[in-house]
VODRENFI-790132 format. One record per residue: residue in one letter; x, y, z of N, C-alpha, C in turn. Coordinates in steps of 0.2 Angstrom, whole numbers, plus 5000, padded with zeros to 4 digits. Atoms other than C-alpha are relative to their C-alpha. Example, Ala and Ser with C-alpha at 12.3 -4.5 7.8 and 13.67 -1.06 7.14 Angstrom:
BEGIN
SITE  res  n.px  n.py  n.pz  ca.px  ca.py  ca.pz  c.px  c.py  c.pz
SITE    a  5004  4994  5000   5062   4978   5039  5004  5006  5000
SITE    s  4996  4994  4999   5068   4995   5036  4996  5005  5003
//
This chain:
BEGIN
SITE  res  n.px  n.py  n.pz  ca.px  ca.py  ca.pz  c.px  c.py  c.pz
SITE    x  5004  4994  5000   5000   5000   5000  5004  5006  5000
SITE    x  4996  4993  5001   5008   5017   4995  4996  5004  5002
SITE    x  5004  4995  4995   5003   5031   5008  5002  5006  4995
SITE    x  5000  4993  5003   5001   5048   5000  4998  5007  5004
SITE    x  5003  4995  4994   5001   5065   5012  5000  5005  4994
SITE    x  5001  4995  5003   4991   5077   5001  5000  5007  5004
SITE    x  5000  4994  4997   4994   5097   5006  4995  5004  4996
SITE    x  5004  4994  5003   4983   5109   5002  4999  5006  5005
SITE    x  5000  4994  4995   4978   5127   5011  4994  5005  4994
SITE    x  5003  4996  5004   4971   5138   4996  4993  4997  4996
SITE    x  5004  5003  5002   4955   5138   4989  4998  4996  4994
SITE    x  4999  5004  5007   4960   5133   4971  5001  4992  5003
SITE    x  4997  5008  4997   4968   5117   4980  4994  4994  5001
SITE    x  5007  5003  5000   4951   5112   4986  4998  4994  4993
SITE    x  5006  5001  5007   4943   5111   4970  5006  4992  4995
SITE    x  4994  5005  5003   4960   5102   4963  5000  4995  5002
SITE    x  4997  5006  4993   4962   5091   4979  4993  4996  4997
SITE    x  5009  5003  4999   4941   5085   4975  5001  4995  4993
SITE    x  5001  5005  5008   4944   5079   4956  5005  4993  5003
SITE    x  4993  5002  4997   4963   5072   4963  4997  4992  5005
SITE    x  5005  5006  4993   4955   5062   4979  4996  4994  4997
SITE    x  5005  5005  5003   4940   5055   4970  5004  4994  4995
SITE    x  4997  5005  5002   4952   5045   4959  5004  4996  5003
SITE    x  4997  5003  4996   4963   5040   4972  4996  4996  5003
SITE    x  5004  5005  5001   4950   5032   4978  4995  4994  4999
SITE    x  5005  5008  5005   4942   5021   4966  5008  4997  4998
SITE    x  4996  5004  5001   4962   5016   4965  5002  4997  5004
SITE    x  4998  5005  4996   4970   5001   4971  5007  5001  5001
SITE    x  4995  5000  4996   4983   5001   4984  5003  5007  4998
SITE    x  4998  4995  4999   4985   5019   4987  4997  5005  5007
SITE    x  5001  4997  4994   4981   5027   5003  5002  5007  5000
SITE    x  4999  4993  5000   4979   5047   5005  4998  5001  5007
SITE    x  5001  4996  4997   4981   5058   5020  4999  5008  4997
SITE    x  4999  4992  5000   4975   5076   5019  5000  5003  5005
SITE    x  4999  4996  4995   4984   5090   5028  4998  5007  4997
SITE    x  5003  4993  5003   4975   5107   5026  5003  5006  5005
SITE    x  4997  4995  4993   4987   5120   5034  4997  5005  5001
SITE    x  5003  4995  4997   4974   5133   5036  5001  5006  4995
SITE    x  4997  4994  5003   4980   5147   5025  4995  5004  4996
SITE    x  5009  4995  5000   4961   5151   5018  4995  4998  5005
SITE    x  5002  5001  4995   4953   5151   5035  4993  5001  5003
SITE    x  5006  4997  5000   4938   5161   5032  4995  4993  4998
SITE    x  5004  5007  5000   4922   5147   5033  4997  5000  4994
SITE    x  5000  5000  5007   4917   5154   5015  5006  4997  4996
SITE    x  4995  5003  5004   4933   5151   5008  5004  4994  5002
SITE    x  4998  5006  4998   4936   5134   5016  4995  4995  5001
SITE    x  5005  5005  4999   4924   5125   5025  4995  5000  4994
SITE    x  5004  5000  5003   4912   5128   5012  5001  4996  4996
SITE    x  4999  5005  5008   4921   5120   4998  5000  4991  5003
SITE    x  4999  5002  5000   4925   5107   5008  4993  4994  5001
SITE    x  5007  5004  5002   4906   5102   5009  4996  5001  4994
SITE    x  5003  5002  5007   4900   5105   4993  5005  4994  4997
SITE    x  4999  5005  5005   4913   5094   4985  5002  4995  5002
SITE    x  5002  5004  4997   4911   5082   4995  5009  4997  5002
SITE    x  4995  5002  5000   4931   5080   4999  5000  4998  5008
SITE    x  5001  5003  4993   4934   5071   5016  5005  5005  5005
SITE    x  4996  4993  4993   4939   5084   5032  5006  4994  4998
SITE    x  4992  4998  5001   4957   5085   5031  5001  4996  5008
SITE    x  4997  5004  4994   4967   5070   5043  5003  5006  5007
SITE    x  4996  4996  4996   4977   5086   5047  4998  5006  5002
SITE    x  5001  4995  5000   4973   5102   5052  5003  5004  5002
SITE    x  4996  4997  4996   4985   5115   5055  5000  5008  5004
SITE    x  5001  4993  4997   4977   5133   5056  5006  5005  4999
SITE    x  4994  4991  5002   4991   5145   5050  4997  5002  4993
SITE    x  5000  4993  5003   4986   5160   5042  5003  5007  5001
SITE    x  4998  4993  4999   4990   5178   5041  5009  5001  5002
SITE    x  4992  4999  4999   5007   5186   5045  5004  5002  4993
SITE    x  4997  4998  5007   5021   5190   5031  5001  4993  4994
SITE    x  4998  5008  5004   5025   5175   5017  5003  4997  5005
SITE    x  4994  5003  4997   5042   5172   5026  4996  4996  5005
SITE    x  5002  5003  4992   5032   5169   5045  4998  4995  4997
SITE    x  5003  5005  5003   5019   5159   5036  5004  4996  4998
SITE    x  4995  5004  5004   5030   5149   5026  5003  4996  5005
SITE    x  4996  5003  4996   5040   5147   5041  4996  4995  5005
SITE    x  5006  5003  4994   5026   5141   5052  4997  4993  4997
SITE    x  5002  5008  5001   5020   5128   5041  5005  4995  4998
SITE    x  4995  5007  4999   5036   5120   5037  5003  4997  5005
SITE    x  4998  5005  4994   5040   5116   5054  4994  4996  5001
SITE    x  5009  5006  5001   5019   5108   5054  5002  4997  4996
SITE    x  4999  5006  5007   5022   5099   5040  5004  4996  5001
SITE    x  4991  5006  4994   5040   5092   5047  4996  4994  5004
SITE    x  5001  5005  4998   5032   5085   5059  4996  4995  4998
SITE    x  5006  5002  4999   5015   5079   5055  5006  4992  4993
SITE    x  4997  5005  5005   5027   5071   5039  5005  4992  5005
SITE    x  4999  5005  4993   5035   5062   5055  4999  4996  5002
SITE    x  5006  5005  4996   5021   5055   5063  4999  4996  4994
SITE    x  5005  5005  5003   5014   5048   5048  5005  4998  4994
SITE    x  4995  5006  5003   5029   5042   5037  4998  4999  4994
SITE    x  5005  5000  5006   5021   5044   5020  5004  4999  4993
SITE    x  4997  5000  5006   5027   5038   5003  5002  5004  4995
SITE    x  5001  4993  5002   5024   5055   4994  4997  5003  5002
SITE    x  5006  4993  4999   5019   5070   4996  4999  5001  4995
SITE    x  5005  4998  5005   5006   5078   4984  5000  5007  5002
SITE    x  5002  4994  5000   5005   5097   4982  5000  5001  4995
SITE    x  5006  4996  5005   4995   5109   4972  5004  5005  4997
SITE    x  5000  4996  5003   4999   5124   4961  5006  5004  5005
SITE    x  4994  4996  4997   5010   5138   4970  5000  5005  5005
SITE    x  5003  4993  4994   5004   5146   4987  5005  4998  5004
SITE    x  4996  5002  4994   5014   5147   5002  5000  4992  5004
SITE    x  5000  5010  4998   5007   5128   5007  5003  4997  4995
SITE    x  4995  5004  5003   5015   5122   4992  5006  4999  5002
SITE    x  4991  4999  5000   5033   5127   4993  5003  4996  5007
SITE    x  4997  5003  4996   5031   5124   5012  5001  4992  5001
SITE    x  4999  5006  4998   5025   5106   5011  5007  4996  4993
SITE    x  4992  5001  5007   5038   5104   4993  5006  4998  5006
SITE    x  4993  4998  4998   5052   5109   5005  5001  4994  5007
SITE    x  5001  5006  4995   5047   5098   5021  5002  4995  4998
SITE    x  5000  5006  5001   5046   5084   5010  5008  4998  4999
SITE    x  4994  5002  5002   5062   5084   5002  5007  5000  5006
SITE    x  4997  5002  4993   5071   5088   5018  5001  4993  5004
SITE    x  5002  5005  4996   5066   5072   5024  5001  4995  4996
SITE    x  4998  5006  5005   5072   5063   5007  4991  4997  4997
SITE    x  5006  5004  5002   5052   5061   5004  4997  5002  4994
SITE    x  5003  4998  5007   5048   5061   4985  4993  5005  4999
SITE    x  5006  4995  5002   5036   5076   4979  4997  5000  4993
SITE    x  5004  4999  5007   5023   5075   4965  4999  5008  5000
SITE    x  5001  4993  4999   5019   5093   4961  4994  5001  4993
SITE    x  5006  4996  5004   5002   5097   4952  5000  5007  4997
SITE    x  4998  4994  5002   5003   5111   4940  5006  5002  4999
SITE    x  4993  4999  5000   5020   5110   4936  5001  5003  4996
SITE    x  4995  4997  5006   5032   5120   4923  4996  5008  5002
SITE    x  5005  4993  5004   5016   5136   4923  5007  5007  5004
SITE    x  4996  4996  5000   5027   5152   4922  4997  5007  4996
SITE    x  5001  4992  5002   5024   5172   4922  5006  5001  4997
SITE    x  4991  4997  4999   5043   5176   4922  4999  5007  5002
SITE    x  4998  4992  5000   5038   5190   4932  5000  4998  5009
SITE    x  4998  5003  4993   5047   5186   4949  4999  5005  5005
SITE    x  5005  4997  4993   5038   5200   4960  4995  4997  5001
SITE    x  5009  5005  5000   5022   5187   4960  5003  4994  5006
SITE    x  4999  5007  4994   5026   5175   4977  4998  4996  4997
SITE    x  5002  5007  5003   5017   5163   4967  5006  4997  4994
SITE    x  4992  5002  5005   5034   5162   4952  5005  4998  5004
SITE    x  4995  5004  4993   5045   5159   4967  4999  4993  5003
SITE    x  5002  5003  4999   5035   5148   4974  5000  4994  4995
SITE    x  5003  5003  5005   5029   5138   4958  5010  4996  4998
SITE    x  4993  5001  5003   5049   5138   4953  5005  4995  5007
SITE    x  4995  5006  4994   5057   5131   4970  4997  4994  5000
SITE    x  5003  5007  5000   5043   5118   4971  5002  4993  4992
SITE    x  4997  5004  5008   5048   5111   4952  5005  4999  5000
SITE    x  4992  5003  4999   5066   5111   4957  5001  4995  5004
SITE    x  5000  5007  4994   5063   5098   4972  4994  4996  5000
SITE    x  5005  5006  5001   5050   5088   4965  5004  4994  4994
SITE    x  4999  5004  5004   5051   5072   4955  4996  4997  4996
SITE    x  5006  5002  5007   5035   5070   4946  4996  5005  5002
SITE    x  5000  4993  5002   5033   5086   4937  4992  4999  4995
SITE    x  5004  5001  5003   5014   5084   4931  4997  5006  4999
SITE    x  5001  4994  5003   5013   5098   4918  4991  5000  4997
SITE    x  5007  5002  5002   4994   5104   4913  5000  5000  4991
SITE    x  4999  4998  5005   5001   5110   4896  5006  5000  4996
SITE    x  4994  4998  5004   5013   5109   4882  5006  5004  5002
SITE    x  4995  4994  4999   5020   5126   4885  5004  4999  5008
SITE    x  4998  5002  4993   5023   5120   4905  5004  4995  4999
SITE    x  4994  5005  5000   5034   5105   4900  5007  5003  4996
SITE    x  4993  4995  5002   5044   5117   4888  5004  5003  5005
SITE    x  4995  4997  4995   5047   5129   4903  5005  4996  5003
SITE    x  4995  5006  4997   5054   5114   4911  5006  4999  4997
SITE    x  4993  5001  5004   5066   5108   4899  5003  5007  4997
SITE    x  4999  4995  5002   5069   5124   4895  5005  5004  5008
SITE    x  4994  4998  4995   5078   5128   4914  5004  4994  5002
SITE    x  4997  5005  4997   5085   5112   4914  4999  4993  5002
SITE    x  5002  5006  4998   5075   5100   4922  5001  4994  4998
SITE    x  4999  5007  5002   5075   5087   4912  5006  4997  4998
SITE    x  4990  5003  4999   5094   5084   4913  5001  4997  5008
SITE    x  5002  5005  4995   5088   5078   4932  4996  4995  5001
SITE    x  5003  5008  4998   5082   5062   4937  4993  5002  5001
SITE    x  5007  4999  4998   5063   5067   4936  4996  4999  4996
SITE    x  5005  5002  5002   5048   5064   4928  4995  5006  4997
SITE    x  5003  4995  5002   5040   5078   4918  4996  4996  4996
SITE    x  5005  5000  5003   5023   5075   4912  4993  5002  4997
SITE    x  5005  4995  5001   5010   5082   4903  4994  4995  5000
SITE    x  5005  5005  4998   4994   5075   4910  4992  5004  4999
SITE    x  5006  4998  4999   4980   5088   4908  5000  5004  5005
SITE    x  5004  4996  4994   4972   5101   4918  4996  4997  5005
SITE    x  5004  5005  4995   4963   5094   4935  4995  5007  5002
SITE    x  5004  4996  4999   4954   5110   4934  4993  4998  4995
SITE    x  5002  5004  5004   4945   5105   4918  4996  4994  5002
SITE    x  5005  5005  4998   4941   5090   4926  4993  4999  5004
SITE    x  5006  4996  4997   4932   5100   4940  4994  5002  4997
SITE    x  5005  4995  5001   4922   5111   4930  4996  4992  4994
SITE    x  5003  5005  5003   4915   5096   4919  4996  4996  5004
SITE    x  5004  5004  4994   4910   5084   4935  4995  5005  5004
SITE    x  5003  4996  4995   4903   5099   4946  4996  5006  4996
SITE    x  5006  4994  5005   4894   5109   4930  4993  4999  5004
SITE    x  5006  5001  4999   4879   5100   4933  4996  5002  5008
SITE    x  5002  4996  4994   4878   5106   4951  5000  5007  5002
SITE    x  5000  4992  5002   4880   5124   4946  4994  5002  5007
SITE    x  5003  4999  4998   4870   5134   4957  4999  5007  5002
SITE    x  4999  4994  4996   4865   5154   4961  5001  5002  5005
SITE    x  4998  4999  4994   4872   5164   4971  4995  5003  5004
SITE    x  5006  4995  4997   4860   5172   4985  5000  5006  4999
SITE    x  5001  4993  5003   4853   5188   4981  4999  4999  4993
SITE    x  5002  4999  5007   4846   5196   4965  5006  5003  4996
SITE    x  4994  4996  5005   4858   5199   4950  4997  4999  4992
SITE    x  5003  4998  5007   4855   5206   4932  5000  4994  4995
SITE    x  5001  5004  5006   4849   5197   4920  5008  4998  4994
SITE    x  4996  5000  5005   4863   5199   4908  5006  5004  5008
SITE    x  4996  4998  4994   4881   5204   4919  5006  4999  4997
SITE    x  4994  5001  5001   4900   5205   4917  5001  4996  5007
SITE    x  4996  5000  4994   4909   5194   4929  5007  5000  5003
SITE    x  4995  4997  4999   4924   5201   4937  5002  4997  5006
SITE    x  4996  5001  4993   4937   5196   4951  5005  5002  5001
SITE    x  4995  4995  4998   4950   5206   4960  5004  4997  5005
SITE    x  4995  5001  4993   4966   5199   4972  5004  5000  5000
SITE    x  4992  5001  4997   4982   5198   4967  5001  5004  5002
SITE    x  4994  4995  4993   4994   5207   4979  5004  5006  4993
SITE    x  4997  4996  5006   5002   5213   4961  4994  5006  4999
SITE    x  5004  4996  5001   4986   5223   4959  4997  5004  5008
SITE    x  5003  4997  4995   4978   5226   4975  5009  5001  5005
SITE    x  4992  4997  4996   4995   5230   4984  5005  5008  4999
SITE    x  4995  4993  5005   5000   5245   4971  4993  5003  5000
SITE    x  5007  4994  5000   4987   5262   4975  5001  5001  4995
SITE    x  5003  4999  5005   4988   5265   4958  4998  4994  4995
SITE    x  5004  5006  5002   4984   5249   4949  4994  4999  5003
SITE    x  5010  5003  4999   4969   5246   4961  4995  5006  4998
SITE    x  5006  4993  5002   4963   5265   4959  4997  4998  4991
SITE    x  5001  5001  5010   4965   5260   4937  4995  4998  5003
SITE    x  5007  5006  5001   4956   5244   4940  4994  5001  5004
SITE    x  5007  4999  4997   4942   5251   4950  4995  5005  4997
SITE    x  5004  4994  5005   4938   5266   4940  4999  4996  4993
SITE    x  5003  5005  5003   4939   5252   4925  4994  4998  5000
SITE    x  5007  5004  4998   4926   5242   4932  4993  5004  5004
SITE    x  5006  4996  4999   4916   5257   4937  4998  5001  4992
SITE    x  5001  4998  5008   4915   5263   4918  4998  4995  4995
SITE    x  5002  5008  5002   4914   5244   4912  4989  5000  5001
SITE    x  5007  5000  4996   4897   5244   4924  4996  5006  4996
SITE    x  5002  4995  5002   4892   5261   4917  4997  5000  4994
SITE    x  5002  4997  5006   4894   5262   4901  4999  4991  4994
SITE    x  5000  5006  5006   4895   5241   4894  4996  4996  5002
SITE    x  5004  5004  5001   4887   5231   4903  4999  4998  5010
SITE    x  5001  5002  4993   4881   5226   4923  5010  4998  5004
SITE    x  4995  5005  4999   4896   5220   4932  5001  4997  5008
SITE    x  5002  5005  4996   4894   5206   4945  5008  4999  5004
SITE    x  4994  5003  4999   4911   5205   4957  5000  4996  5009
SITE    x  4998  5004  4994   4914   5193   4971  5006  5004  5005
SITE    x  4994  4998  4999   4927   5202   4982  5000  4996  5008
SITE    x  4999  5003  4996   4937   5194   4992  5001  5004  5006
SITE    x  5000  4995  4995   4937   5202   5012  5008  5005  5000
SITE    x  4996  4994  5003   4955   5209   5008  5001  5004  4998
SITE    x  5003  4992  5007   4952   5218   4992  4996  5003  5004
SITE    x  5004  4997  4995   4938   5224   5003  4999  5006  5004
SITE    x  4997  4995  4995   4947   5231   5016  5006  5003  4997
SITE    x  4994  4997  5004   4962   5238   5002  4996  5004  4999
SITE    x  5005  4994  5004   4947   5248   4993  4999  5005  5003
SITE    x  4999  4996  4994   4942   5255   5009  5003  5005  5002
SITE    x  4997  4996  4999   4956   5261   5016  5005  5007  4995
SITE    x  4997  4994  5003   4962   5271   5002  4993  5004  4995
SITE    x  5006  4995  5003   4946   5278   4998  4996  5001  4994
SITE    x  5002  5000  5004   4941   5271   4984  4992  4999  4999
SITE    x  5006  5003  4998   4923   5269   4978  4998  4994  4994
SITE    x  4999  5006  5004   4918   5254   4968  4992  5000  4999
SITE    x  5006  4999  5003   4903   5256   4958  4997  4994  4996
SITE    x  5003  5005  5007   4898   5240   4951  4996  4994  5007
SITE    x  5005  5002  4993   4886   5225   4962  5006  4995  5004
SITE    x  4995  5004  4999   4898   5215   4975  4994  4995  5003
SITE    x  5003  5004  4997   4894   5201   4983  5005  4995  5004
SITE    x  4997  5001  4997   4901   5191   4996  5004  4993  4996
SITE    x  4998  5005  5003   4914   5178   4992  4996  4993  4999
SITE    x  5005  5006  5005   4905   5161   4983  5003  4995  5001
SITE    x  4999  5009  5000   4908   5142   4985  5000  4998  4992
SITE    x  4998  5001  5006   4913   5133   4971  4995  4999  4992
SITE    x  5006  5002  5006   4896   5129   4962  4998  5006  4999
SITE    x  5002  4994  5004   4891   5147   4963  5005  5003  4995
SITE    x  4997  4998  5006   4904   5152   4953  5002  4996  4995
SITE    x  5001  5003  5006   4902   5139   4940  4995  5004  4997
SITE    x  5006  4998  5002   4885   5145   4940  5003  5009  4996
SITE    x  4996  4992  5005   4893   5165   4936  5003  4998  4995
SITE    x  4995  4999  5009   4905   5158   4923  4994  4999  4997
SITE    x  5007  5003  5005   4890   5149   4914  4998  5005  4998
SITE    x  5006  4996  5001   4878   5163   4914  5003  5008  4998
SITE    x  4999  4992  5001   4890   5179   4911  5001  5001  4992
SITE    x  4998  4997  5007   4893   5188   4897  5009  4998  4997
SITE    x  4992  4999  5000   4911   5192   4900  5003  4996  5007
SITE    x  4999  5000  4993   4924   5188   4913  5007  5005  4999
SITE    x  4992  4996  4997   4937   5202   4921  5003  4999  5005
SITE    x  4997  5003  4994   4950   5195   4932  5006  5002  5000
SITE    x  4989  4998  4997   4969   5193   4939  5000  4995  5003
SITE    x  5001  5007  4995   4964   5177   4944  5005  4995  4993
SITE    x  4996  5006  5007   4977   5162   4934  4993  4995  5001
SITE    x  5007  5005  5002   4962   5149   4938  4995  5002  4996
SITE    x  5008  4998  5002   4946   5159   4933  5003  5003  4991
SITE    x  5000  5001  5009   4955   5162   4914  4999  4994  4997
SITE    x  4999  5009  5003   4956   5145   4911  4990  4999  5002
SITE    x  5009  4999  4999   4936   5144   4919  4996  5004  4996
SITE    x  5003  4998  5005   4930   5154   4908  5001  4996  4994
SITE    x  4998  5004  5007   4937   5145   4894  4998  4995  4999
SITE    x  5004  5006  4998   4931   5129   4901  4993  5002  4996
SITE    x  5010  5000  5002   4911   5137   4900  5001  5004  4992
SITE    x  5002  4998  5007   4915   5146   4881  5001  5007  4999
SITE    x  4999  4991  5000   4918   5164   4887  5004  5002  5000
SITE    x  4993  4992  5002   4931   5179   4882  5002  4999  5005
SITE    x  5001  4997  4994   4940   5183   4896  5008  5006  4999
SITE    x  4994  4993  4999   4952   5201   4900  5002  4998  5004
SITE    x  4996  5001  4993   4966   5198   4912  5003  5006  5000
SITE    x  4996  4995  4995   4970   5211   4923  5007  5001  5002
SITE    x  4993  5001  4999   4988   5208   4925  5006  5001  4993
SITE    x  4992  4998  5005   5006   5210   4913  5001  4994  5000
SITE    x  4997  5004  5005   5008   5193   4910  4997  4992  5002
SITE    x  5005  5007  4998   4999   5176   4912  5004  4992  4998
SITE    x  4996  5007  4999   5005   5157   4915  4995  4999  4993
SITE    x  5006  5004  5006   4991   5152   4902  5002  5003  4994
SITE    x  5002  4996  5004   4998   5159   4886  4996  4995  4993
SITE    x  5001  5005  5007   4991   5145   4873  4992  5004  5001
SITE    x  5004  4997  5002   4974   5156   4880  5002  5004  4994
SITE    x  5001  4993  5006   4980   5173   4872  5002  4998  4992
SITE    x  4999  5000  5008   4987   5163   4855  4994  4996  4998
SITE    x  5005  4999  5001   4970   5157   4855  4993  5005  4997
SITE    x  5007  4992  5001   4961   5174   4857  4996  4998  5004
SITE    x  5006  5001  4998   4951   5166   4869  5002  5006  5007
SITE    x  5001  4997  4994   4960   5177   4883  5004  5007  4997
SITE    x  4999  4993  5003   4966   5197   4881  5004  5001  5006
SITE    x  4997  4997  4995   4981   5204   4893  5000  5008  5000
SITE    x  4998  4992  4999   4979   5223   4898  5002  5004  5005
SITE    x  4998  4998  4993   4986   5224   4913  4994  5005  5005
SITE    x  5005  4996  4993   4979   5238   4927  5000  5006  4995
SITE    x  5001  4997  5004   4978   5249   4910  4994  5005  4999
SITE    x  5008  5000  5000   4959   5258   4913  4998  5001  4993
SITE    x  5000  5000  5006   4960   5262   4894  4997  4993  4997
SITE    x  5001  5005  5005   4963   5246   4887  4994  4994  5003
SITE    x  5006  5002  4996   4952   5238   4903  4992  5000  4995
SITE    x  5006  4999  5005   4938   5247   4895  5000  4998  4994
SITE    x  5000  5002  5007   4941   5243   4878  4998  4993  4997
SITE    x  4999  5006  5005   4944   5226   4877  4993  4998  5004
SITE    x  5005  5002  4996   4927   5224   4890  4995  5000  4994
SITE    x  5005  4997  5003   4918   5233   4875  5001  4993  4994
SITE    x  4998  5004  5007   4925   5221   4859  4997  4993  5002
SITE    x  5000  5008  5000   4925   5205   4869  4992  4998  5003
SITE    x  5008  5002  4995   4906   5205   4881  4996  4997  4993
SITE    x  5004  5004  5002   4896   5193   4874  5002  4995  4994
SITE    x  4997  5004  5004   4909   5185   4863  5000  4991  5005
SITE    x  5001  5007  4997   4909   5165   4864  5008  4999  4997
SITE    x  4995  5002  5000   4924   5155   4864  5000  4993  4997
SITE    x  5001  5007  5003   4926   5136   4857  5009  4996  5003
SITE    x  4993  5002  4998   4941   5124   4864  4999  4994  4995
SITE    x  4998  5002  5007   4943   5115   4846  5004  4996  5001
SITE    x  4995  5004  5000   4960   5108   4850  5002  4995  5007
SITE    x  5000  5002  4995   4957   5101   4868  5009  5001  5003
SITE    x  4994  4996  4996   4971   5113   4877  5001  4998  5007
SITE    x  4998  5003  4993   4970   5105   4894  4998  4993  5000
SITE    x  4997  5006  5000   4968   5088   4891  4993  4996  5001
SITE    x  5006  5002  5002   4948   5086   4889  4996  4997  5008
SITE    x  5003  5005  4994   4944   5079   4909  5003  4996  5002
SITE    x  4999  5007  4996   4953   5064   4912  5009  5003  5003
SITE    x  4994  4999  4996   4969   5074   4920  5002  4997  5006
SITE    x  4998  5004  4995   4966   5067   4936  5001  4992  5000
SITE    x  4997  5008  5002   4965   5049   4932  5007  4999  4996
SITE    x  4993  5003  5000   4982   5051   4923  5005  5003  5004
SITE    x  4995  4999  4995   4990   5059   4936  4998  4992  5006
SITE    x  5000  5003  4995   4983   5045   4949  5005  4992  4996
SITE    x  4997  5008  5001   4988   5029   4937  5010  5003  4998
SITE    x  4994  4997  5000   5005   5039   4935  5004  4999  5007
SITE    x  4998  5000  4994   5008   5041   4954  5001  4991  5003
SITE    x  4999  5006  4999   5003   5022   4955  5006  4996  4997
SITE    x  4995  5000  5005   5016   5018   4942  5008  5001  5002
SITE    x  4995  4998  4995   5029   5026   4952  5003  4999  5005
SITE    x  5000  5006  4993   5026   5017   4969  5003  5007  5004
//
């Protein structure tokens, strides 16, 4: 029996962890522990997911949030040390690029315990984003490098990787596999929202961190609302409290943050999406919809040589612009760019394979 200690903390991870799991257990002779270090703590941004997608409460629990990266970071790799300890695990499993990654990547390897790394090669090249740092150290001390995309196995061979002893594979997207299994449970958010709607999201620290960027992007999405078309944004209690304090006003409809099925439900039914989110380009693309990304440079580029995604950074110009060309455009995935669904089942018969 091969023991497996999966790490997760963020909310993407969830959603990831739920496709990931469900295979792990229709498979033979693999055993999973889940450690949830805490790191989205708010009971919409955690507990919720955890009961809609029916993933099993976390073995482990460790409760670290808040503080600077470095603290965080530091706080959970001493939790993880040990819990890896206690329970002696064949691999560790971790997700995408949050501070839970890197910490439990680094625990593992520490301790000589092999890392698979979900979401491997994806690269901004823009090394003020904790998450490239993060994303970059975890691919260096991992040994089964489970790329979503083409271009993610390139970046790899392209620093090197595949000149060390590890296993680079392009498996699919396990988010895609998500948004296919959990469509059908779609479901509105509470409250009344317009018939027709842009949907927008706002968090990275690149955006909301910089008073000028969040001032663009707020008068943007005020003008968007104004003058194109409703627009619908989920903010997260951060943004929230960034807005606020510098005085901003934000003229479009908010709503509190959402569980995973309401915002399947959003992507389905909007017109448009405006983000800064890496997951929610690719979700949109999933449900058929344009999306504008907020940001200077995006891990997803085989979106923008599609045309299904537009980068304008915190520009309110081009913001507006491209909100106006792209709302109510549809989108088609013609050449199956993430891998059609079945990414988690080849990442699980992969991990089997491995031992």
């Amino acid at each position: 029996m091969q023991k497996i200690l999966t790490i997760i903390g963020a909310r993407p991870q969830f959603i990831k962890a739920s496709v990931v799991s469900r295979a792990i257990q229709q498979a033979e002779g693999i055993e999973e522990i889940m450690l949830h270090t805490g790191q989205h703590f708010d009971a919409n941004m955690s507990d919720i997911f955890f009961n809609q997608l029916n993933i099993p409460r976390p073995h482990i629990q460790l409760d670290i949030h808040g503080g600077s990266h470095g603290e965080m970071t530091g706080r959970m790799l001493a939790e993880i040390e040990q819990a890896l300890l206690t329970h002696k695990p064949d691999r560790v499993l971790v997700y995408g690029d949050t501070n839970s990654t890197l910490a439990g990547a680094l625990a593992a390897a520490k301790l000589h315990i092999p890392v698979a790394h979900i979401e491997a090669g994806l690269r901004s090249f823009n090394m003020q984003m904790p998450e490239e740092i993060n994303r970059i150290l975890t691919d260096q001390i991992s040994d089964l490098l489970f790329c979503p995309t083409n271009t993610a196995v390139a970046n790899l061979k392209n620093e090197g990787v595949a000149d060390k002893p590890v296993k680079i594979l392009q498996v699919g997207d396990v988010m895609q596999d998500a948004a296919i299994l959990f469509a059908e449970k779609a479901q509105a958010p509470q409250g009344s929202l317009p018939d027709s709607f842009i949907l927008a999201t706002l968090h990275r620290a690149e955006n909301t961190d910089n008073p000028e960027r969040l001032a663009a992007i707020v008068t943007a999405l005020n003008e968007v609302n104004a003058t194109v078309a409703p627009v619908v944004l989920p903010l997260h209690p951060r943004t929230r409290k960034l807005i606020v304090e510098q005085g901003l006003e934000l003229n479009v409809q908010l709503v509190d943050p959402v569980g995973y099925f309401e915002m399947v439900w959003l992507l389905d039914h909007c017109q448009l999406v405006l983000t800064d989110s890496g997951g929610v380009q690719k979700e949109a693309f999933f449900f058929g919809k344009a999306c504008v990304t907020m940001r200077d440079q995006t891990e997803w580029v085989e979106l923008i040589e599609a045309g299904a995604n537009e980068l304008v950074g915190a520009d309110k110009s081009k913001i507006v612009d491209a909100a106006r060309r792209h709302v109510d455009r549809s989108v088609q995935d013609t050449q199956e760019l993430y891998g059609g669904g079945k990414a988690a089942q080849n990442i699980v018969n992969k991990i089997a394979k491995a031992g």
